[in-house]
Every structure is written in C-alpha cells, then in structure tokens.
C-alpha positions in Angstrom: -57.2 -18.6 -63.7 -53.9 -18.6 -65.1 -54.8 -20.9 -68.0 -57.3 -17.7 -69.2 -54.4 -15.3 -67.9 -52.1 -16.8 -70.5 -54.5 -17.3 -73.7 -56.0 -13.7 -73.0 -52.2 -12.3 -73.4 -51.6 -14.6 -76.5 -54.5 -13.2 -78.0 -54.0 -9.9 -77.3 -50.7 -10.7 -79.0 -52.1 -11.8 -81.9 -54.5 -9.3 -82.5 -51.6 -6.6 -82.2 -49.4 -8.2 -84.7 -52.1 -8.2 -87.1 -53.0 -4.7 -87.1 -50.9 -2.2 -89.4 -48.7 0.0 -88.1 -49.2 3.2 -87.8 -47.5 5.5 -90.5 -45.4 8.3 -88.7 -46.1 12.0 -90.4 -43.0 13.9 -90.9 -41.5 15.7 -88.5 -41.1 19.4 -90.0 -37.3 20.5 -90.4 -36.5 17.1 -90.2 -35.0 17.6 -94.0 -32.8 20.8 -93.0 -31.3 18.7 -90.3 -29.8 16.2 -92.7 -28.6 18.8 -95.5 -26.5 20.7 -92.9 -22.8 20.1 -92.3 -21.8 17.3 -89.5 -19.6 20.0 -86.8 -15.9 18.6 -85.6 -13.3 19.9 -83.7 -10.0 20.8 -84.7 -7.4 20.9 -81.8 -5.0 22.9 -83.5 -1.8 21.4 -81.3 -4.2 21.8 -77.9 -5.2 19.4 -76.3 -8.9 18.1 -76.9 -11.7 19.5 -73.6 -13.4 16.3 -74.3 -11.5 13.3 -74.8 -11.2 11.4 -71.8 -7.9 11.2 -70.1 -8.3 7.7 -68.1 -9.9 6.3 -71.7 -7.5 2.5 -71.7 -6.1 2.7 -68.5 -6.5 1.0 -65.1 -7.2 3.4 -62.4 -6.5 1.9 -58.7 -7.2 3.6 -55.5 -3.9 3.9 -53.4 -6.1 2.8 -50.3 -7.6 -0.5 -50.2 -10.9 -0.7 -48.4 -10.8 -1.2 -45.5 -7.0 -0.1 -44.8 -5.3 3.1 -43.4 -1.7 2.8 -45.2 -0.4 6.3 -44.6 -0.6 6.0 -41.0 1.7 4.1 -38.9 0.6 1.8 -35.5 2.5 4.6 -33.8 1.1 7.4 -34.7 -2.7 6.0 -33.4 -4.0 7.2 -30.4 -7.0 5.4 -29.0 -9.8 7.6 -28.2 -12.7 4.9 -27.6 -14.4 1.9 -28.4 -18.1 1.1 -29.5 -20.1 -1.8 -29.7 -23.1 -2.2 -32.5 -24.5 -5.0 -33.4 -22.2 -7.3 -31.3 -19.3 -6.0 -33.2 -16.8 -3.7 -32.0 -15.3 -0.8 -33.9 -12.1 1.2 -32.2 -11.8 4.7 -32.4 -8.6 5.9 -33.1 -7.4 10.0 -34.0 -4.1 10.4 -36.1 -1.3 13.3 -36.0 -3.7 15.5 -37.5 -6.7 14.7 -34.8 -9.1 13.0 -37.6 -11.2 9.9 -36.4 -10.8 7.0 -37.6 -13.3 4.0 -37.1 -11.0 0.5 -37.2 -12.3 -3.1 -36.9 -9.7 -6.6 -36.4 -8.3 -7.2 -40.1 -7.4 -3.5 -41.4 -4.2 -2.4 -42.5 -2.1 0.1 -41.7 1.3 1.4 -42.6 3.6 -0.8 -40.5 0.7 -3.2 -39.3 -2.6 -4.4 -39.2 -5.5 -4.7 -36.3 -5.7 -8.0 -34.8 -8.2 -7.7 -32.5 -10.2 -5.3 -30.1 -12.2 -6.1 -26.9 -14.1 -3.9 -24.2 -11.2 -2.0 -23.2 -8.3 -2.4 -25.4 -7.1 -2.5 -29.1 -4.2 -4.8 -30.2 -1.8 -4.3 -33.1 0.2 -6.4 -35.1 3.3 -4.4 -36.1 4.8 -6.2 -39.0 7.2 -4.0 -40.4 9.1 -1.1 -39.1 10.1 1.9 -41.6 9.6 -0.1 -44.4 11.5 -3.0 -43.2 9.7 -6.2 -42.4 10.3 -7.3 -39.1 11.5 -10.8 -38.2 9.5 -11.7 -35.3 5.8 -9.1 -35.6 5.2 -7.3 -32.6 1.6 -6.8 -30.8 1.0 -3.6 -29.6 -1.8 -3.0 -27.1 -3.4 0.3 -26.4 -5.9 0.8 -23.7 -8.7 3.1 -23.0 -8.2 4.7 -19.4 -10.3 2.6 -16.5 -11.7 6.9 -15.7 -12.6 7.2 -19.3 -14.9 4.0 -19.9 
C-alpha cells in the first residue's frame, strides 16, 4: 500500500512539473505604486517613535525564576502549607501582605528555602544585611497546631 502511496505522489509530481505555469495578469495600479516616492522620516534632533530602544543590548530580569530577592527571611510570615501532587509548596505573605507560593531551593534576600514538611518551613539564612555570614543559620517557622 505504501509502495502505490509513494509512486502515486511521484507521479503526481511529475505531472505538475510538466505543466506551464500559469501567467499572472497584472494587478491594476501596480505601475503607480512603483513611480511614487519611497516615504522616510526625518527626526529633526528628536528622537525616532520607532526605533527600538533595547535594539543590541542584553536585557536581564532583576529576579531569577524561581527567587524572591527583595525580601528578607525576616520579613516572611508563614500563613500555610499545601500539598499537590506529593509536593509541598509554603505560603508565605511579606510586609505588604502579598502571597507568596515557595518550594525548597528558592532564594531570597539574605537566604534560601531548604526545606518544608507538614507543619513547618526551614530557612537557610546565609547572609545578614548584605554581609555573608560565617556559619548560615536555619530558621524554622511553624504553622500553629489550632491552625492546621
């Protein structure tokens, strides 16, 4: 079957290479088009609306995936933990209230997570104001035994 699958689309080929082309007619105003000026733009000292202003240069996002660098182990208040998939994520608010959903491995300002279990979250706290710590420190915040 595919033996007459392959010489029917061979043939077909064939015949289509062998037939002339179709000649296109004119499209009408197609000769005005090319006798008019080509437009450009003249800045005149301003700057130009459409050039693009990251043309040649590397743009890289402040925040890494999967980090949280403006916000310090500190600042973290644990509001809960969830399990999905056999995975658990920790939620954790900042200063301003926003949620934030953290796994073991992402960063933050000072720190990183190092691991989370049913009813607790611990920190690695590597650095302190900027300053890298000699010994890191492990923080652990728990979830309240009421609140589980």
């Amino acid at each position: 079957m595919t033996r007459h699958a392959v010489l029917l689309i061979v043939a077909l080929a064939l015949v289509a290479g062998a037939l002339p082309a179709q000649e296109r007619e004119p499209v009408p105003g197609a000769e005005l088009l090319k006798t008019l000026p080509r437009s450009t733009y003249d800045p005149a000292g301003r700057r130009d609306p459409f050039k693009n202003l990251l043309a040649g240069k590397d743009v890289k996002d402040k925040a890494a995936a999967g980090s949280i660098p403006q916000l310090t182990i500190d600042d973290t208040t644990l509001v809960g933990i969830v399990k999905a998939k056999q995975k658990l994520t920790a939620i954790v608010s900042g200063p301003q209230g926003f949620p934030f959903f953290i796994k073991p491995g992402d960063r933050f300002a000072d720190g990183y997570v190092l691991s989370i279990n049913e009813s607790q979250v611990v920190f690695r706290k590597t650095n302190e104001r900027g300053i890298p710590l000699m010994r890191p420190k492990d923080i652990i915040k728990e979830i309240n035994p009421e609140e589980r």
